[in-house]
C-alpha positions in Angstrom: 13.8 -44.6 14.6 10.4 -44.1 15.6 8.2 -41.8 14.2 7.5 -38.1 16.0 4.5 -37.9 17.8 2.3 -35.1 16.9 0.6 -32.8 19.2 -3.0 -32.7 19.3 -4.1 -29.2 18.4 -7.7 -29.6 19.1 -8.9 -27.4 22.2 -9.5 -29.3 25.0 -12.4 -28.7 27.6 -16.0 -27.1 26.5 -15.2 -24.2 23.5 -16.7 -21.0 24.6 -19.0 -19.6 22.6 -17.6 -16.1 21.6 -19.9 -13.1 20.7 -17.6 -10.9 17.9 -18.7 -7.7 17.5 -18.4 -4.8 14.6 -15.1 -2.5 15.9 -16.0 0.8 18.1 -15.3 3.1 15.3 -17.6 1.1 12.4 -20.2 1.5 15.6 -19.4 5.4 15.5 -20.3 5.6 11.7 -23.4 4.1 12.1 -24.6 6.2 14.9 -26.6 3.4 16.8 -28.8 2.5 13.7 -27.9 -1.2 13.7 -29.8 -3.9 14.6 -29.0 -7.8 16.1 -30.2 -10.4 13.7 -29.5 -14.4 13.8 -28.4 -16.0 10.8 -29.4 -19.8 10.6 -33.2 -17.7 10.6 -32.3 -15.7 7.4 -30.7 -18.8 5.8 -30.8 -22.2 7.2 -27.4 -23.5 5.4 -25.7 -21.3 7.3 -23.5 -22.0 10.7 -25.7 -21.1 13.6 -24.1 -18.2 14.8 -25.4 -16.8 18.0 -25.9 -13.1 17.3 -24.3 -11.1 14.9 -25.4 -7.2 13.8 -26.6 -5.7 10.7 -26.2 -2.0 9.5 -29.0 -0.3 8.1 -26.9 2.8 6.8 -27.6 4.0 3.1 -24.9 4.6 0.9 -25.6 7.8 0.6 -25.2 7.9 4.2 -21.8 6.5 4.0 -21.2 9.0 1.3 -22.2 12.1 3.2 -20.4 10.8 5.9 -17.0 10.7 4.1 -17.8 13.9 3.0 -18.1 12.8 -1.0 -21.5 14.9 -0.4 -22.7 18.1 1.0 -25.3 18.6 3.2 -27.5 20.1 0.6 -26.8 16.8 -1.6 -27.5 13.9 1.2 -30.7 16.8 2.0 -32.1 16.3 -1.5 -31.5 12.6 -1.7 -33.4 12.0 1.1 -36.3 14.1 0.3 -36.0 12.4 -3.2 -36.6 9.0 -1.3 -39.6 9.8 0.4 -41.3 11.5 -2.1 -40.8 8.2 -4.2 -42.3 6.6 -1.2 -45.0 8.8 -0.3 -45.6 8.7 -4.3 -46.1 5.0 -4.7 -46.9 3.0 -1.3 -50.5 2.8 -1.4 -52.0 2.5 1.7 -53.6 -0.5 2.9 -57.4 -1.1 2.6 -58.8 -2.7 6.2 -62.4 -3.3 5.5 -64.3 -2.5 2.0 -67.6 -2.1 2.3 -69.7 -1.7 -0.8 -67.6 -2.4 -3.3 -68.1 -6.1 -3.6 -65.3 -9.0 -2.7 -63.1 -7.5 -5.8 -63.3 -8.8 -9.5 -61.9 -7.8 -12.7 -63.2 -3.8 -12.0 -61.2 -4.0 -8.7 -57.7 -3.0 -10.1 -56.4 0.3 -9.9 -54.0 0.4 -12.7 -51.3 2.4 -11.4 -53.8 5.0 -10.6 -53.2 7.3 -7.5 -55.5 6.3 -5.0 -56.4 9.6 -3.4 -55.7 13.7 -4.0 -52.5 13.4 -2.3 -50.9 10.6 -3.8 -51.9 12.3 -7.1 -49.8 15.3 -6.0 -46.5 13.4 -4.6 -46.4 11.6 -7.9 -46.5 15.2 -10.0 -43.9 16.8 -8.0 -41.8 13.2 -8.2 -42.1 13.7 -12.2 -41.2 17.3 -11.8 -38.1 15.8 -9.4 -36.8 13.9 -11.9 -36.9 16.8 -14.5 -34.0 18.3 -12.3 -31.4 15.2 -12.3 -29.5 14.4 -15.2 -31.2 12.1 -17.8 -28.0 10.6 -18.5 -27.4 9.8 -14.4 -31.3 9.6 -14.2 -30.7 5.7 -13.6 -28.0 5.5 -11.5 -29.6 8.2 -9.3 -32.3 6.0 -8.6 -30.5 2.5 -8.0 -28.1 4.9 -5.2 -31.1 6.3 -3.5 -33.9 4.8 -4.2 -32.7 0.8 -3.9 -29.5 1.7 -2.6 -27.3 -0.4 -5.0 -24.0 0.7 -5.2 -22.2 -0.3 -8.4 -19.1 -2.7 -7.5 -15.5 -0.9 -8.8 -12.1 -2.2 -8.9 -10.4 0.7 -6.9 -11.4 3.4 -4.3 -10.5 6.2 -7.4 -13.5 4.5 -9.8 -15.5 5.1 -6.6 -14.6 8.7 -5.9 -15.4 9.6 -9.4 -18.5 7.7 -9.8 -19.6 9.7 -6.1 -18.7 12.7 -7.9 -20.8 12.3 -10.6 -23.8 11.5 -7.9 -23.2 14.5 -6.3 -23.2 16.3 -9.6 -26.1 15.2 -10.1 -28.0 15.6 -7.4 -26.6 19.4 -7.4 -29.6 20.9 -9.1 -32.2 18.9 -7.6 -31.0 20.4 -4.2 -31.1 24.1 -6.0 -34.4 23.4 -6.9 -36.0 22.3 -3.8 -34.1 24.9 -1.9 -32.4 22.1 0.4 -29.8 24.2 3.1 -27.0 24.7 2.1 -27.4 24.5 -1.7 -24.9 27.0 -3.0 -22.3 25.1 -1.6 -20.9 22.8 -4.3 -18.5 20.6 -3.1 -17.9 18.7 0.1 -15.8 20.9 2.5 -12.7 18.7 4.0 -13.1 19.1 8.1 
């Protein structure tokens, strides 16, 4: 009795490098806002992968999308975003003539830098008046560092969207985003 031979299972011939990409509908959702990155130059331990793409979608994008929020609600979110922005991004200084190479004086301390800024940071503080001190925090993380807490099941996720969009509600009355009367997500 002599023993089976086994069957070589390796491919033979050169292995053709495939390119996978995302599926045509995840390519819908994003709307074209994706963009090609390679990752052994992100992180060298990885395998060298040719190509592969990277959404830059929000959550709250994917959560207006699926309809979890109004128009009015994704409206006020992102005008919440940019006023944090516009708020606290200083601008970059080219050339600074006059006032020395720096020192110990040099700091700002927080301090807006010009008239503007000022402004965008008191109507930020007036922003936040309007969102739920309670959801204050999770408001932020959603929109402003777009950290989505991690939940067991897809119902933990529907309520805590709910709860977003709850809380976002008044900030959208307030700033008069369109649409604001309307409540609740309308099923298409």
């Amino acid at each position: 009795m002599g023993r089976a031979k086994k069957k070589d299972r390796r491919a033979r011939g050169p292995v053709l490098a495939r390119v996978l990409d995302a599926t045509p509908e995840r390519l819908a959702k994003s709307a074209g806002d994706s963009e090609w990155v390679n990752p052994a130059e992100i992180d060298s331990s990885e395998q060298t992968i040719s190509r592969t793409r990277r959404f830059r979608d929000s959550w709250i994008d994917r959560l207006y999308r699926s309809g979890r929020l109004t128009h009015a609600q994704w409206f006020a979110c992102c005008w919440y975003r940019d006023l944090h922005a516009a708020a606290f991004t200083a601008q970059r200084v080219v050339a600074d003539y006059g006032q020395g190479a720096g020192g110990a004086g040099s700091g700002n301390y927080g301090q807006a830098f010009n008239e503007a800024q000022h402004q965008k940071r008191k109507l930020y503080r007036h922003a936040r008046g309007h969102i739920p001190s309670g959801m204050l925090a999770f408001v932020e993380a959603l929109v402003l560092r777009d950290e989505m807490p991690a939940f067991a099941n897809g119902q933990q996720r529907r309520r805590f969207s709910d709860r977003i969009a709850a809380a976002v509600q008044p900030l959208a009355a307030h700033i008069v985003a369109p649409g604001w009367w309307i409540t609740k997500a309308v099923d298409a």
